[in-house]
Each structure stands twice: as structure tokens, then as C-alpha cells.
FIKOLZA-1660 file (N, C-alpha, C; in steps of 0.1 Angstrom, whole numbers, plus 5000, padded with zeros to 4 digits):
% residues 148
   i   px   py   pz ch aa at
   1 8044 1185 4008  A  X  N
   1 8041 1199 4006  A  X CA
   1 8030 1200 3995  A  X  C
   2 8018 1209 3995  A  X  N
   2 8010 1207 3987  A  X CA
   2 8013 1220 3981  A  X  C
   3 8008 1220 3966  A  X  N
   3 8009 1232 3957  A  X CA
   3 8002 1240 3961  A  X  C
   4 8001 1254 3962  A  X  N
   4 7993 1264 3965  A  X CA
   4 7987 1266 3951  A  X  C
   5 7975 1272 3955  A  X  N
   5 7962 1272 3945  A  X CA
   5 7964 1287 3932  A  X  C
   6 7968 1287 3926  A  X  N
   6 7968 1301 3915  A  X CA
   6 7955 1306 3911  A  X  C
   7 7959 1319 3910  A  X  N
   7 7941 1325 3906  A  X CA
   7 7941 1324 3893  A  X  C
   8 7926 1327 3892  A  X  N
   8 7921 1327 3878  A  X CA
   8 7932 1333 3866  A  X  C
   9 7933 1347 3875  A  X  N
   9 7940 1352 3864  A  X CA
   9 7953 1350 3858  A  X  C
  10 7959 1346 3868  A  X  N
  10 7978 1338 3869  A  X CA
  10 7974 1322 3856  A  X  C
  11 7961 1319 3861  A  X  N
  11 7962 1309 3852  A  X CA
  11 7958 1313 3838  A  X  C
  12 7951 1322 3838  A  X  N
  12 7949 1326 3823  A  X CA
  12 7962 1332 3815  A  X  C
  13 7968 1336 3823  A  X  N
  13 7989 1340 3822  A  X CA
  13 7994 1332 3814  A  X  C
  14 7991 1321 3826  A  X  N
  14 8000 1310 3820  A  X CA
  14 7996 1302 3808  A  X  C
  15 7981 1299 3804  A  X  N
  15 7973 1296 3796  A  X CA
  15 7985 1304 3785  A  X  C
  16 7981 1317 3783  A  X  N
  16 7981 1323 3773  A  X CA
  16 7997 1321 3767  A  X  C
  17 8005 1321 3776  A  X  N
  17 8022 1318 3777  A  X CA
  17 8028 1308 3768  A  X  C
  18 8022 1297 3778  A  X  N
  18 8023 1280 3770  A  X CA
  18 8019 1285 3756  A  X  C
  19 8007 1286 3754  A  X  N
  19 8002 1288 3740  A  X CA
  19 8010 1297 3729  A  X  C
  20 8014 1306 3736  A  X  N
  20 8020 1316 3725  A  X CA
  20 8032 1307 3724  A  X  C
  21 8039 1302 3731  A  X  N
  21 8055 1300 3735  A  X CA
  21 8058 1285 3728  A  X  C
  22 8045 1276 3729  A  X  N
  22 8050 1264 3720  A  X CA
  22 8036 1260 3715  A  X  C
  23 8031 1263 3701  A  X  N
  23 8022 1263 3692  A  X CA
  23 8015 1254 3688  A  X  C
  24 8025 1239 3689  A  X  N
  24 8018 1228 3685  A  X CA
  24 8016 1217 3700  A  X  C
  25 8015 1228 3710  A  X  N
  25 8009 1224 3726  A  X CA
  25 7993 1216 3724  A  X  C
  26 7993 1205 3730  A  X  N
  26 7980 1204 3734  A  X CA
  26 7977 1202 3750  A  X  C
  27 7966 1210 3750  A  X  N
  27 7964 1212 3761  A  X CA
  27 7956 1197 3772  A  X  C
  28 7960 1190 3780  A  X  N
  28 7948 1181 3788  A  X CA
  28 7945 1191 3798  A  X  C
  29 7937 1182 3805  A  X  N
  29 7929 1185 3819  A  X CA
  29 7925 1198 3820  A  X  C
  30 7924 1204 3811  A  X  N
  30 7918 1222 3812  A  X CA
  30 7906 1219 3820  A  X  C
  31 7897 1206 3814  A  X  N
  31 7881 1208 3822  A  X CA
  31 7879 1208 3834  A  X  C
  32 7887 1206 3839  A  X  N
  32 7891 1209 3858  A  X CA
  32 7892 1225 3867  A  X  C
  33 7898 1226 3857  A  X  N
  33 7897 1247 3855  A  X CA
  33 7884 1249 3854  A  X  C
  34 7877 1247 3844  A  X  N
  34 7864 1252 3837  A  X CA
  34 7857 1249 3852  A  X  C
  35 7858 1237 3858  A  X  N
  35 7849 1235 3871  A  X CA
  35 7851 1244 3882  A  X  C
  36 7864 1249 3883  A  X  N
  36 7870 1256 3897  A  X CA
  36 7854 1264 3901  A  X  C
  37 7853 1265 3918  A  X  N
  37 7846 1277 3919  A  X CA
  37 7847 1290 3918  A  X  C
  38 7865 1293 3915  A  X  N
  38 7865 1301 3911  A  X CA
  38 7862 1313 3900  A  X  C
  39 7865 1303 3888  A  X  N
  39 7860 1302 3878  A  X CA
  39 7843 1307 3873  A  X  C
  40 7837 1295 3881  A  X  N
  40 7826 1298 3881  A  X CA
  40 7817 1313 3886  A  X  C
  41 7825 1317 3898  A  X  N
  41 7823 1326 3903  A  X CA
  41 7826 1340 3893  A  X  C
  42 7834 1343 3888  A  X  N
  42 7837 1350 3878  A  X CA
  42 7827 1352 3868  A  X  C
  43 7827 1338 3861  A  X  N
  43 7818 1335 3846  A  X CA
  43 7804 1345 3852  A  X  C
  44 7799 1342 3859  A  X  N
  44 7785 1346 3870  A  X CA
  44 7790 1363 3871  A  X  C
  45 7798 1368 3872  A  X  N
  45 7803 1380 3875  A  X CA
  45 7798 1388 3868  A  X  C
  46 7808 1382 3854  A  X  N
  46 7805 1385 3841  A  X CA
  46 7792 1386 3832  A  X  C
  47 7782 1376 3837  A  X  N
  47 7769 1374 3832  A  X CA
  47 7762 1381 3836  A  X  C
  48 7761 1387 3851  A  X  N
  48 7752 1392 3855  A  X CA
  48 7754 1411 3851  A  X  C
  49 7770 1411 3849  A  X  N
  49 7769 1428 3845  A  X CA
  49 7764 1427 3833  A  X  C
  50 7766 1415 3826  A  X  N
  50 7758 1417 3813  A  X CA
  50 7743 1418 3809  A  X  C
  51 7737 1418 3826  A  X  N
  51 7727 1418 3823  A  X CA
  51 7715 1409 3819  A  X  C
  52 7705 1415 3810  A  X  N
  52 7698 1402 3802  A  X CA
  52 7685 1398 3810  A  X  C
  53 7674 1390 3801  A  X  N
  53 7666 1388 3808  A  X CA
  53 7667 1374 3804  A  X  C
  54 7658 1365 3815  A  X  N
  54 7655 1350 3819  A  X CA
  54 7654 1340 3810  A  X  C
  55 7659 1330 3806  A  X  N
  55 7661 1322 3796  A  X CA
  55 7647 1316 3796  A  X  C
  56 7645 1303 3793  A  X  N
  56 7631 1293 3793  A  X CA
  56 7629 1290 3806  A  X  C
  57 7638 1292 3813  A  X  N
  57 7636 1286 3829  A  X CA
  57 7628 1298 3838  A  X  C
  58 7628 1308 3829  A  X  N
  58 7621 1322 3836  A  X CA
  58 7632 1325 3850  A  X  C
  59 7644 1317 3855  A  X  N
  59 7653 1324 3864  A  X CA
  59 7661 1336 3865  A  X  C
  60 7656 1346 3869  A  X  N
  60 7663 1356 3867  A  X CA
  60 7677 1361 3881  A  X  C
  61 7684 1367 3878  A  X  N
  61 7699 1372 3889  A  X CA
  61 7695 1372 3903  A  X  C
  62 7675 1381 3902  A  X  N
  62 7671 1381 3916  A  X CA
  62 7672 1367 3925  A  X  C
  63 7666 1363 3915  A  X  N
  63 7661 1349 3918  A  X CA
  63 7675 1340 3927  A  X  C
  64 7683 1341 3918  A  X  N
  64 7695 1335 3919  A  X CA
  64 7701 1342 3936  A  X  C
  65 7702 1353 3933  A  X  N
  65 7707 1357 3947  A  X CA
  65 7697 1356 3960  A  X  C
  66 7688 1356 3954  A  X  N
  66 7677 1351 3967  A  X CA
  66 7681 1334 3973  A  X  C
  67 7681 1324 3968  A  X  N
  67 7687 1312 3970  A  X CA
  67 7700 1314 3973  A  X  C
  68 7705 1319 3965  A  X  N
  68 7721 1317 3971  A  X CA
  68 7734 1315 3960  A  X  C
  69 7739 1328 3954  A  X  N
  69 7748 1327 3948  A  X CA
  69 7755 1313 3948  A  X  C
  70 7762 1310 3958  A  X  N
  70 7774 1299 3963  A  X CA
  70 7765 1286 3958  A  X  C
  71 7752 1284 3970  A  X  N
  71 7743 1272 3963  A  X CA
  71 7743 1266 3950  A  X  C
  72 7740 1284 3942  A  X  N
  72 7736 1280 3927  A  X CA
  72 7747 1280 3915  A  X  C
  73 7762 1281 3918  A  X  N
  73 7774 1280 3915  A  X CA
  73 7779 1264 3919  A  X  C
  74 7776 1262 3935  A  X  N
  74 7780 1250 3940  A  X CA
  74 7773 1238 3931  A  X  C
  75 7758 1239 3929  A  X  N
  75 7748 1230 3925  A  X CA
  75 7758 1226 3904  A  X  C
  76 7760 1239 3898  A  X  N
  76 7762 1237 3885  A  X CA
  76 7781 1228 3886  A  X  C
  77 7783 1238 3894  A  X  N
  77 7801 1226 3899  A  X CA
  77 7800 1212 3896  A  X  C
  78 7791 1209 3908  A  X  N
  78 7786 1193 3910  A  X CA
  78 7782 1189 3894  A  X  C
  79 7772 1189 3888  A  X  N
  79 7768 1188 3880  A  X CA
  79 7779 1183 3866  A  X  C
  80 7787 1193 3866  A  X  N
  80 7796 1197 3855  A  X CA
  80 7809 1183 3862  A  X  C
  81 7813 1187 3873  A  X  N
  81 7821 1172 3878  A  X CA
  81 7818 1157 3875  A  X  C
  82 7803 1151 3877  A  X  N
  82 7798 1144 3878  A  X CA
  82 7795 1140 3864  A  X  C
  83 7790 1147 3849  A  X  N
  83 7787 1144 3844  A  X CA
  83 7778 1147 3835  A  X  C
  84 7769 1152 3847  A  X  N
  84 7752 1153 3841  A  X CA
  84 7746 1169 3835  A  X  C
  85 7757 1174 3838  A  X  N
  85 7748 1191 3829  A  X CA
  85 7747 1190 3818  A  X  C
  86 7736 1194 3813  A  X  N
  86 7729 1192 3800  A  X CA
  86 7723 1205 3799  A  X  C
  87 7730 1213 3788  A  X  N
  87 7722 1223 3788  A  X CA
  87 7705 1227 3786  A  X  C
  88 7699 1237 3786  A  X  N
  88 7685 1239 3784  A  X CA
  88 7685 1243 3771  A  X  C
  89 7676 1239 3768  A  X  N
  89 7668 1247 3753  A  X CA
  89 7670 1260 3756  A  X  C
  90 7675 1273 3745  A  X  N
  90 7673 1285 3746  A  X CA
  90 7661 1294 3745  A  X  C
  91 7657 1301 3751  A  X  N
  91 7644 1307 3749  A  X CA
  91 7641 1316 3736  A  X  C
  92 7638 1318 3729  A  X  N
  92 7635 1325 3711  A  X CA
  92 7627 1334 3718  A  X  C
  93 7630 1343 3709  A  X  N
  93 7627 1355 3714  A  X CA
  93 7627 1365 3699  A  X  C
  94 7618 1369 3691  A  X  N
  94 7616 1376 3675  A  X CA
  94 7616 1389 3676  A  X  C
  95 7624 1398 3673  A  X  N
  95 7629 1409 3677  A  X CA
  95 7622 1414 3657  A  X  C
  96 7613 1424 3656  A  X  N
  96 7610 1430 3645  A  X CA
  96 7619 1440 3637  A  X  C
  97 7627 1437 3627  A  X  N
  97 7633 1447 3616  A  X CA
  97 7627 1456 3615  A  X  C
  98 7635 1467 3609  A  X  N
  98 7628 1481 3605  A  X CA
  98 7621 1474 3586  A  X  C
  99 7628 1467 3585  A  X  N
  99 7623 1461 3567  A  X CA
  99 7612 1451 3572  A  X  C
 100 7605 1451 3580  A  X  N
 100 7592 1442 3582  A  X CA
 100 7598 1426 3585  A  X  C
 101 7608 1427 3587  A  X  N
 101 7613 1411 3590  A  X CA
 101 7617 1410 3601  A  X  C
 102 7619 1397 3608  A  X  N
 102 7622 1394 3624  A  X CA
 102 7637 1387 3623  A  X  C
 103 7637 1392 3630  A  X  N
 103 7655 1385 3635  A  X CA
 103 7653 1377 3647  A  X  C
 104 7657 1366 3648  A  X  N
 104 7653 1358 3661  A  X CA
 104 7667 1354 3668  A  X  C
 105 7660 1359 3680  A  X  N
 105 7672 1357 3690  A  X CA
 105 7668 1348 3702  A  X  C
 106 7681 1341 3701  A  X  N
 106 7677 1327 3716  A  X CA
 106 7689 1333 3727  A  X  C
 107 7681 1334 3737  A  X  N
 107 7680 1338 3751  A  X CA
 107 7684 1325 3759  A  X  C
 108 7696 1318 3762  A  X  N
 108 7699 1311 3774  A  X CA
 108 7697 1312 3785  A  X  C
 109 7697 1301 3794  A  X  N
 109 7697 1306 3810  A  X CA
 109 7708 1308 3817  A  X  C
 110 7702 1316 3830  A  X  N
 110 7716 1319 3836  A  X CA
 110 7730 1307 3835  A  X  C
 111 7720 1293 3840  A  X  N
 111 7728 1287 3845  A  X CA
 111 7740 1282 3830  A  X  C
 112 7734 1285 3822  A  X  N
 112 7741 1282 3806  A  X CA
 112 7753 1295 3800  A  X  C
 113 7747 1305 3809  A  X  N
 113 7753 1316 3802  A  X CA
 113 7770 1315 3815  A  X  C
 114 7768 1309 3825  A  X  N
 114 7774 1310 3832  A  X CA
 114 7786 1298 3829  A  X  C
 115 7776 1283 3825  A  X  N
 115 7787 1277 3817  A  X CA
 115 7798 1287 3810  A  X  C
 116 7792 1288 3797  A  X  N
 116 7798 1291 3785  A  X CA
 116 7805 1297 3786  A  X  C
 117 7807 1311 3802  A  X  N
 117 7814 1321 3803  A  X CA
 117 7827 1313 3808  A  X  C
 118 7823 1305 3818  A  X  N
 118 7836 1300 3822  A  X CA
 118 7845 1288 3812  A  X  C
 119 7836 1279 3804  A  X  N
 119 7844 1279 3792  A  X CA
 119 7853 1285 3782  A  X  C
 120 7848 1302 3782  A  X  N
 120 7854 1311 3774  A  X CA
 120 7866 1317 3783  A  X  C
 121 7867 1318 3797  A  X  N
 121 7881 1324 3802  A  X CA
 121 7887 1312 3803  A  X  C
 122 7884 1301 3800  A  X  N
 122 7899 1287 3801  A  X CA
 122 7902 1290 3787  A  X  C
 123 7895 1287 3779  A  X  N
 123 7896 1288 3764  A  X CA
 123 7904 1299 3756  A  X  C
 124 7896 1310 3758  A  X  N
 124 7900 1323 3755  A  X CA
 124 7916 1325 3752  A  X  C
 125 7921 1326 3764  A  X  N
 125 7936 1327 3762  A  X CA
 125 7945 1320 3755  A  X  C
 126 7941 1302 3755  A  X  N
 126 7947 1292 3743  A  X CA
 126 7947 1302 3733  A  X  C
 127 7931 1299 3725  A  X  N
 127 7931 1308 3713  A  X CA
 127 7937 1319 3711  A  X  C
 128 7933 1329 3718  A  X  N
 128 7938 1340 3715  A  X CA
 128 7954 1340 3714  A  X  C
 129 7963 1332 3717  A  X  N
 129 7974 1331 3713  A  X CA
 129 7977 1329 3703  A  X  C
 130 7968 1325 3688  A  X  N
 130 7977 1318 3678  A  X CA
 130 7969 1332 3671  A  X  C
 131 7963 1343 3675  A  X  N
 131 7955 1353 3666  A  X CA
 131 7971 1362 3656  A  X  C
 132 7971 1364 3652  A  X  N
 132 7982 1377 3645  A  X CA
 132 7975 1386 3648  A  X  C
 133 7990 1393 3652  A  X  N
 133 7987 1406 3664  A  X CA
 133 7976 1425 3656  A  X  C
 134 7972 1421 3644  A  X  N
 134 7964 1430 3632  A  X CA
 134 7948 1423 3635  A  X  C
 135 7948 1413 3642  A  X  N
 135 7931 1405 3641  A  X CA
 135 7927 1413 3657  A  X  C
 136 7915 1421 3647  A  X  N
 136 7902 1425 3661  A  X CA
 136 7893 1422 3664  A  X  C
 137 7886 1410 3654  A  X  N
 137 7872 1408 3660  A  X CA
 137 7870 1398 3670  A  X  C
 138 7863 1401 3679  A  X  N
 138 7859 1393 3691  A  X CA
 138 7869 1389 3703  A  X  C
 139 7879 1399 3702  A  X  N
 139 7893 1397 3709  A  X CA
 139 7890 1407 3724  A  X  C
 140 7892 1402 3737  A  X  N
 140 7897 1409 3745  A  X CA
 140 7904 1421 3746  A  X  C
 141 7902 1433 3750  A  X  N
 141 7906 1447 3748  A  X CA
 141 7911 1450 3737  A  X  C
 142 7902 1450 3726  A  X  N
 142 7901 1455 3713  A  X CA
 142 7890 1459 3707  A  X  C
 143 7887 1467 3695  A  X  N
 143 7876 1474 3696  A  X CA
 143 7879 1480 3685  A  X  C
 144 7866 1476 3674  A  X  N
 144 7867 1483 3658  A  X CA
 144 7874 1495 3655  A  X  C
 145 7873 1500 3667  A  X  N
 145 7881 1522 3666  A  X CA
 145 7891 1517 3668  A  X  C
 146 7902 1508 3675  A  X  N
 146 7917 1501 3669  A  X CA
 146 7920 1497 3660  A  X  C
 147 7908 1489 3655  A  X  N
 147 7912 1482 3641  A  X CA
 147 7914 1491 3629  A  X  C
 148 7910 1500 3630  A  X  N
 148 7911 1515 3620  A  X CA
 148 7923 1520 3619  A  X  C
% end
């Protein structure tokens, strides 16, 4: 009998479960998750409502859905399975202060941004379990007007 497949979200459940439930858990084989297409597919979900313009690779969402969502998800899978993804240089990008100074910001590519995202929903939940339940910054459905 083979195990039936859990969704993203059941696994981020349980992610978050284990972690709250026994503290000095270490986690293996999470990087197998991070690969799922499901996963992937999400991370990409995520990125693209976020918007944003084209990293160094100049690829932009159009771009990406003109070739082929699944292709360009399938292609980074492979990649991340295998070995070989290596992220890209970020693109800089000098954004001008009102005080005459520049703040510089680096601009990733899709296919990085889509890493990192799916990184962050395996990840996310570990962490966020050891936060004390008063900590708002950078946390999942929370937001400075709570922290008040």
C-alpha cells in the first residue's frame, strides 16, 4: 500500500506541530519538500502576485507563461534534484533618497525568487514555532497594528 501524497498545507501543519510539540527536533529530508512540484508551484504563485520587475536575466512572468509555467517549474525541480542550481547574480538597481543619497536594491530573478519562496513555506513553519507568541516582525498573519 503506498502512502497518499499530503498537501502543501497539511504539511506545513504538521511542520509547524512537530516543531512546537518537541523543541529540540531536528528536522532531515525537508529538501525533498522544498523540491515537490507542488511546492514549487505555490512559491511561483506567490512571486508572481508579488509582482516585481525582471532580475539580470531580463525574464519577466510574461515571459515565463509564454514558455510554459509547468516547463519552467519542471526545468528548476530538475535542477534543484540533481544538484546544479546555482543561483544568479541579483540585478542592483539605486533607488534615490529624498536626503540626496541612494539606497540600493538587488532585484533577483524569477527563477530565484521562486526558489527562496519555496524555501520559506518548508522553513517558515519550523521557525515560526519556537517565536513567543508577543513577536511580530516578519511573521505570517501579523502586522505592526497587532503588535500595538
Amino acid at each position: 500500500m503506498t502512502k497518499a501524497l499530503i498537501s502543501l498545507q497539511e504539511l506545513r501543519r504538521k511542520l509547524y506541530l512537530k516543531s512546537k510539540a518537541e523543541k529540540s527536533w531536528r528536522f532531515w529530508g525537508i529538501y525533498v519538500h522544498v523540491c515537490k512540484f507542488e511546492t514549487l508551484h505555490e512559491a511561483y504563485r506567490l512571486a508572481k502576485a508579488n509582482s516585481g520587475t525582471s532580475g539580470i536575466d531580463e525574464v519577466t512572468f510574461d515571459d515565463v507563461e509564454q514558455v510554459g509555467r509547468t516547463e519552467f517549474l519542471n526545468e528548476i525541480r530538475k535542477e534543484l534534484m540533481n544538484g546544479r542550481y546555482r543561483p544568479l547574480p541579483s540585478k542592483v538597481q539605486k533607488i534615490q533618497k529624498p536626503n540626496g543619497g541612494y539606497r540600493t536594491l538587488k532585484i533577483p530573478t524569477i527563477r530565484d525568487r521562486v526558489v527562496q519562496g519555496a524555501l520559506k513555506l518548508i522553513l517558515e513553519p519550523i521557525f515560526d514555532a519556537d517565536f513567543q507568541p508577543g513577536s511580530f516582525g516578519y511573521r505570517p498573519k501579523r502586522t505592526a497594528h497587532q503588535a500595538i
